[in-house]
C-alpha positions in Angstrom: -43.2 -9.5 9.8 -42.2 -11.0 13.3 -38.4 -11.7 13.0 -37.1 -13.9 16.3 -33.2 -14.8 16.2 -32.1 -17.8 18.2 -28.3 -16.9 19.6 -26.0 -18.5 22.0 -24.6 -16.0 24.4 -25.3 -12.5 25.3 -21.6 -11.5 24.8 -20.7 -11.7 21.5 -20.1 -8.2 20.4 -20.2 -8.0 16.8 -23.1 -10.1 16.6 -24.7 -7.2 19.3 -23.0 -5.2 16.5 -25.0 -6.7 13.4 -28.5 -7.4 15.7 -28.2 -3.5 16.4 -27.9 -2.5 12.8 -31.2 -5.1 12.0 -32.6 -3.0 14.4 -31.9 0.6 13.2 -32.7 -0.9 9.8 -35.8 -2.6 10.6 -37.0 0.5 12.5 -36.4 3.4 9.8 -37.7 1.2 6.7 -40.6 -1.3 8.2 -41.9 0.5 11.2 -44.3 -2.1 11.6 -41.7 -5.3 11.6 -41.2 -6.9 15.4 -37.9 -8.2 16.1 -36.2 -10.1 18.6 -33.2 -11.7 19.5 -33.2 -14.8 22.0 -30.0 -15.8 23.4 -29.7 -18.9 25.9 -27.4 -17.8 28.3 -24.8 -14.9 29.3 -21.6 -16.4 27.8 -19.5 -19.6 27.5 -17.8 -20.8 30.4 -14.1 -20.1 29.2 -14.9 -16.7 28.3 -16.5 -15.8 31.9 -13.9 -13.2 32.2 -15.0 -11.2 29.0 -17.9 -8.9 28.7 -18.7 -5.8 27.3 -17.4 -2.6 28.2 -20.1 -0.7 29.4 -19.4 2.5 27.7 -20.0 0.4 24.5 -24.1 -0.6 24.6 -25.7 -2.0 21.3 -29.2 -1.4 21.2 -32.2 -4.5 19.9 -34.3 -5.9 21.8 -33.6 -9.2 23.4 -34.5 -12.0 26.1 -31.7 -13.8 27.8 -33.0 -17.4 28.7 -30.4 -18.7 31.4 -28.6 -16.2 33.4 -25.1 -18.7 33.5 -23.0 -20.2 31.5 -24.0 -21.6 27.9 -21.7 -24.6 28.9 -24.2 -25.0 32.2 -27.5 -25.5 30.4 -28.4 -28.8 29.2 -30.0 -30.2 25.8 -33.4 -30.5 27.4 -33.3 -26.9 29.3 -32.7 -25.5 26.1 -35.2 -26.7 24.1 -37.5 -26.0 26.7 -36.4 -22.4 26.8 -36.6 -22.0 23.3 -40.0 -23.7 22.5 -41.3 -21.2 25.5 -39.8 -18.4 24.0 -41.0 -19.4 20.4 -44.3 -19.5 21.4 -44.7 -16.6 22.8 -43.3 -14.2 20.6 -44.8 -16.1 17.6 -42.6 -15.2 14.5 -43.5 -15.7 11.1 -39.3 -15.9 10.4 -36.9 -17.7 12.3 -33.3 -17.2 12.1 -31.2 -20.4 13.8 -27.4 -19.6 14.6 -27.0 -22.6 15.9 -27.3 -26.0 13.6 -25.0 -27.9 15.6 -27.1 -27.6 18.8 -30.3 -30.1 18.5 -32.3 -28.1 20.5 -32.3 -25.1 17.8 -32.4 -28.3 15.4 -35.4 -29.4 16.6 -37.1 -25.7 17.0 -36.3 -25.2 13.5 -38.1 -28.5 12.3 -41.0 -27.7 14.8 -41.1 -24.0 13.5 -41.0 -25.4 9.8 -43.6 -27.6 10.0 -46.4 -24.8 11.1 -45.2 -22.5 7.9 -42.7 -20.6 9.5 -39.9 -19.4 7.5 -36.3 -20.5 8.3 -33.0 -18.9 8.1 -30.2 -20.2 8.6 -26.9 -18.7 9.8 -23.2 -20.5 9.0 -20.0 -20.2 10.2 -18.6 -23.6 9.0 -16.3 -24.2 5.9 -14.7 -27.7 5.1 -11.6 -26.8 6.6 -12.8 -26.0 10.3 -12.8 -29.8 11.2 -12.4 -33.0 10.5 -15.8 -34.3 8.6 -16.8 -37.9 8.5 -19.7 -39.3 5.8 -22.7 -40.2 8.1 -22.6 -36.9 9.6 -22.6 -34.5 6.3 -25.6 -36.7 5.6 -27.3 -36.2 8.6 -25.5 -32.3 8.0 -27.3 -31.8 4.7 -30.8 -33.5 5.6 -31.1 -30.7 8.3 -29.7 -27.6 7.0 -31.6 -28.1 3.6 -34.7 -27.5 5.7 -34.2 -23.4 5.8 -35.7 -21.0 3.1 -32.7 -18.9 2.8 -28.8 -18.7 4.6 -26.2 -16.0 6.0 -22.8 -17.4 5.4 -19.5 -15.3 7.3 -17.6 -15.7 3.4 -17.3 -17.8 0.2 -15.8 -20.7 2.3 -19.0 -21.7 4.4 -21.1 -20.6 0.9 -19.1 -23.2 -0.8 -19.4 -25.4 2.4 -23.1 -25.2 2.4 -22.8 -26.2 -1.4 -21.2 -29.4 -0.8 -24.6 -30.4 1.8 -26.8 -29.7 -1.3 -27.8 -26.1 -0.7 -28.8 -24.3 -3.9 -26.6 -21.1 -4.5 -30.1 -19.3 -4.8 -30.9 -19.4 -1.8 -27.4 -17.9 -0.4 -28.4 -14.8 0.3 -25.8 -13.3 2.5 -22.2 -14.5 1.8 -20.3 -11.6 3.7 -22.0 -11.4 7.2 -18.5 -11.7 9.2 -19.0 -8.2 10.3 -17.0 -6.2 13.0 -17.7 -2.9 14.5 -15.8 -0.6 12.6 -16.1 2.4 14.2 -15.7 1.2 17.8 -12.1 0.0 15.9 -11.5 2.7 14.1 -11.3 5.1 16.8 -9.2 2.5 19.1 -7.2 2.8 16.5 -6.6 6.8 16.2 -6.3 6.6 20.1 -3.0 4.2 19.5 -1.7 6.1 16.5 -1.5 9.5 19.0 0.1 7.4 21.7 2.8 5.8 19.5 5.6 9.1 20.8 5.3 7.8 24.1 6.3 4.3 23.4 10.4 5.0 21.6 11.8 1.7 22.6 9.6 -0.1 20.2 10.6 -1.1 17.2 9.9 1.2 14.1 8.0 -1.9 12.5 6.0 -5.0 14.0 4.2 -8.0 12.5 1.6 -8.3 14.7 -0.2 -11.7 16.1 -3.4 -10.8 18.3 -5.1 -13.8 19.4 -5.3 -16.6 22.1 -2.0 -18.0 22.8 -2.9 -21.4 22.2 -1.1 -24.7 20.2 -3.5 -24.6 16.9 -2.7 -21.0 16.5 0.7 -22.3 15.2 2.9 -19.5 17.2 5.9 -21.0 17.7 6.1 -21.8 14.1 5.7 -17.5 13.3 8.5 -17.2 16.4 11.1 -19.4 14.4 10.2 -18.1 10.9 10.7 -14.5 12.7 13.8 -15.4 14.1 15.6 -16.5 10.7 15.0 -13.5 9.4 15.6 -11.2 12.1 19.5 -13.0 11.6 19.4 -12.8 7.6 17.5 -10.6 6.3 18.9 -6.7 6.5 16.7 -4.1 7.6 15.1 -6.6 9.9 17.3 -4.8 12.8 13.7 -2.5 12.2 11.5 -4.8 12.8 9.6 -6.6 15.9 7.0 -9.2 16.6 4.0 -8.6 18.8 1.9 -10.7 20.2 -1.5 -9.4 21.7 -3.3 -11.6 23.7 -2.7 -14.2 26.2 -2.9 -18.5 27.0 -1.0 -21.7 27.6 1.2 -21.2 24.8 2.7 -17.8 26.6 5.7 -19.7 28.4 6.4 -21.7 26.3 6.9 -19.0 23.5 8.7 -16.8 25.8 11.1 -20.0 26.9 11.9 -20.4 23.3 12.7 -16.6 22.7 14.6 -16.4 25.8 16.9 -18.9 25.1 17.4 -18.5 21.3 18.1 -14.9 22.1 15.4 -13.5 19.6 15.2 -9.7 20.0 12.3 -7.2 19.3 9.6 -9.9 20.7 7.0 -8.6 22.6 4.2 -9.8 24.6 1.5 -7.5 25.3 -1.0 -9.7 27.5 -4.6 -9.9 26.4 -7.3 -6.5 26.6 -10.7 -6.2 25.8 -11.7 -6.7 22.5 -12.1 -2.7 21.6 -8.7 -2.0 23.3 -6.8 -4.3 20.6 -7.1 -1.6 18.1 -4.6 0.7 20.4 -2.0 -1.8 20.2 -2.5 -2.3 16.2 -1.3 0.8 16.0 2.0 0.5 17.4 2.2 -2.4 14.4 2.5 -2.9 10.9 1.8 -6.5 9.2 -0.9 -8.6 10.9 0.0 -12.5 11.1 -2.9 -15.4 11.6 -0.5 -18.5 11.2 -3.2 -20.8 12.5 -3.5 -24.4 12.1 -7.2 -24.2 11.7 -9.9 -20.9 11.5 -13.1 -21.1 10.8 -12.9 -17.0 10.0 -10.3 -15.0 11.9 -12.2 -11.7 12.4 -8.6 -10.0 14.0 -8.1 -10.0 10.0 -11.2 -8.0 9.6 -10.4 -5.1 12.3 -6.3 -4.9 10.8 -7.8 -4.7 7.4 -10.1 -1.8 8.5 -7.2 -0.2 10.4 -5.2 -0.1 6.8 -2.8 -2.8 7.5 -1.1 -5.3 5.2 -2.6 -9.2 6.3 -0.5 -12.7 5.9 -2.7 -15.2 6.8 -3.0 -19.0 6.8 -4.7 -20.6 4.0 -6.1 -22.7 6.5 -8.7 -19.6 7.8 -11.9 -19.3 6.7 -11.6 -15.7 5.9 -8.6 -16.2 3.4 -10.1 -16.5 0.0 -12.3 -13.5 0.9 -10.3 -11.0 2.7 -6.7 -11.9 1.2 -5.3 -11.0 -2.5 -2.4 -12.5 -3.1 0.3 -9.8 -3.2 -2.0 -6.7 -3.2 -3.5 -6.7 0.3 -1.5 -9.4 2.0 -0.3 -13.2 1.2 -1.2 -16.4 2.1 0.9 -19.4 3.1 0.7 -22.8 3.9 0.7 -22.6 7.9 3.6 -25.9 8.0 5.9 -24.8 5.8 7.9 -22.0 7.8 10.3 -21.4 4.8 7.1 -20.0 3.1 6.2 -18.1 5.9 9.7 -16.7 6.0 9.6 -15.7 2.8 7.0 -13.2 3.2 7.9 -11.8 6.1 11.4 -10.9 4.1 9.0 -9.2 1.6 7.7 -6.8 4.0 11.2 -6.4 5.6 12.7 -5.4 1.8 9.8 -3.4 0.5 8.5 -1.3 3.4 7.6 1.3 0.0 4.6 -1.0 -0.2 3.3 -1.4 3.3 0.8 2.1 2.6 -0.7 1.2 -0.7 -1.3 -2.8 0.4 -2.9 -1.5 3.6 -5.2 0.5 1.8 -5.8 -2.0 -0.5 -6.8 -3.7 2.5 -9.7 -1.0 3.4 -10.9 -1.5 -0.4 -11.6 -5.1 -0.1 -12.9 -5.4 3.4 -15.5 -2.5 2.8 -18.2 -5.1 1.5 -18.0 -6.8 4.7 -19.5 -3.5 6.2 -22.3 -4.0 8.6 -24.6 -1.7 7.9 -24.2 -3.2 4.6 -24.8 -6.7 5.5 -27.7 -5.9 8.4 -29.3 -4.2 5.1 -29.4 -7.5 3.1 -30.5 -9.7 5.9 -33.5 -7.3 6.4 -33.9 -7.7 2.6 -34.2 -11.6 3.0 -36.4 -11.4 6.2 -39.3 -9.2 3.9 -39.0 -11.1 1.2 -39.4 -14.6 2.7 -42.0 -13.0 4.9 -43.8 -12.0 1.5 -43.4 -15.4 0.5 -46.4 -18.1 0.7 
């Protein structure tokens, strides 16, 4: 078994998260398996600034095709990067993470047709874009061309669905995975540095995020503000939000002059310093416009927190249960979103038990878990004539 993944960008961390656990997995139950992750180039151009912390290493072996910018490498320098790099590793299964880049399209189709076994990994639901006719055509013809598929959740399984892909050959349906224990321990950090921060609030909801227009902030700043002046207890309560972008003025403009106390803006951090800051909060909020996941839901829910989350995310049918964990709303209706933040404001008794609710229902998502059943999928296909 000769397992070669075909991956965007070296910095994505929870994907270095999940190729690591393949890895471990692969290594302590088929010695004999090779595997390999190719990715085209270090990062995308807007997230030059990001990169890994070095005291955080994942471990799999990998080739990195382009040393620039994914946004700098051109159709036909990709496919020739990949068919070199396909060729000389050889595989006997193919996983493509790509479906919407024609070079990986065409690899997979060139792979297919000399016997090689395809996977293919999704991150799309029907709610991430707009989607015109001719294009799910052209959609389904290619992505029916794999043996088997990794979906993030139920909303790119069902996606997948509606291009004609039988549910049999789903065989991942969970594989948004983060690194829990990277967060977790972020997170104990923040909870023993919450006595040396006594000017916050006692309670936050909690946006972490890009500050961006689809995110849908000011829309969380106004519902936050009506009841901050109706609700009482909400003298308690503040909203955070982690993370920076062009939306930052603007937001602050409008808090400045509508007077709206307890808001507080953190700037952005690296990825495994977010979990410090959770701790200083209580109810994460994801109002976006459009999602196609929203894997800040998956690190809160680890951390024990209560979620409200637009139904508009791809990660809301999976990770929120209406009232036990969390709630969901319709992202333009602010009455709705005010609402629910009242809820939290009145019952603070039920913030605990929803938060480890929370734990209970994002445990499947677990990537040890999930590395397990892809390994599972790449022996069997490989087993496969």
């Amino acid at each position: 078994m000769r397992v070669l993944i075909i991956h965007n960008q070296l910095w994505a961390h929870y994907k270095s998260k999940l190729f690591s656990e393949i890895y471990n997995n692969l290594r302590a139950n088929h010695p004999k398996a090779d595997f390999k992750v190719v990715h085209i180039a270090l990062h995308e151009a807007s997230r030059a600034v990001m990169k890994d912390d070095e005291s955080i290493r994942y471990e799999y072996p990998y080739e990195v095709l382009y040393q620039t910018s994914l946004d700098s490498v051109g159709f036909a320098d990709r496919l020739k990067g990949l068919m070199k790099a396909y060729h000389a590793y050889k595989p006997t299964v193919l996983n493509i993470t790509g479906y919407f880049d024609w070079a990986q399209i065409l690899l997979m189709l060139y792979a297919k047709a000399q016997g090689v076994k395809i996977v293919l990994s999704s991150e799309s639901s029907s709610m991430d874009r707009p989607r015109s006719g001719i294009k799910e055509r052209l959609k389904a013809l290619i992505v029916n061309s794999a043996d088997a598929y990794f979906c993030f959740g139920s909303s790119s399984a069902e996606y997948l669905k509606t291009l004609g892909v039988p549910d049999s050959r789903i065989a991942v349906r969970q594989a948004a995975v983060i690194d829990e224990q990277v967060i977790l321990n972020a997170y104990q950090r923040g909870t023993e540095l919450r006595p040396m921060l006594p000017n916050l609030p006692r309670y936050h909801f909690v946006y972490v995020g890009r500050l961006a227009p689809e995110k849908n902030l000011l829309l969380l700043t106004k519902a936050f503000k009506e009841v901050k002046n109706t609700v009482a207890g909400a003298v308690d309560w503040g909203l955070m939000f982690i993370g920076d972008g062009t939306e930052k003025n603007n937001l602050a403009e409008y808090v400045n002059q509508n007077e709206v106390s307890g808001v507080t803006f953190t700037g952005g951090f690296p990825w495994h310093k977010v979990p410090e800051w959770l701790a200083q909060s209580t109810v994460l909020v994801l109002p976006s416009l459009s999602e196609p996941w929203g894997l800040v839901v998956n690190e809160a829910m680890v951390c024990g927190m209560p979620v409200i989350v637009s139904q508009k995310c791809g990660c809301a049918d999976d990770l929120v249960k209406q009232g036990v964990n969390g709630h969901q709303f319709d992202p333009t209706n602010q009455a709705e979103l005010e609402e629910i933040m009242s809820y939290y404001i009145k019952n603070p008794d039920k913030l605990k038990p929803m938060g480890e609710q929370s734990r209970a229902i994002i445990a499947p998502f677990s990537s040890t878990k999930i590395a397990r059943e892809m390994v599972n999928t790449y022996r069997s296909l490989s087993e496969t004539k």
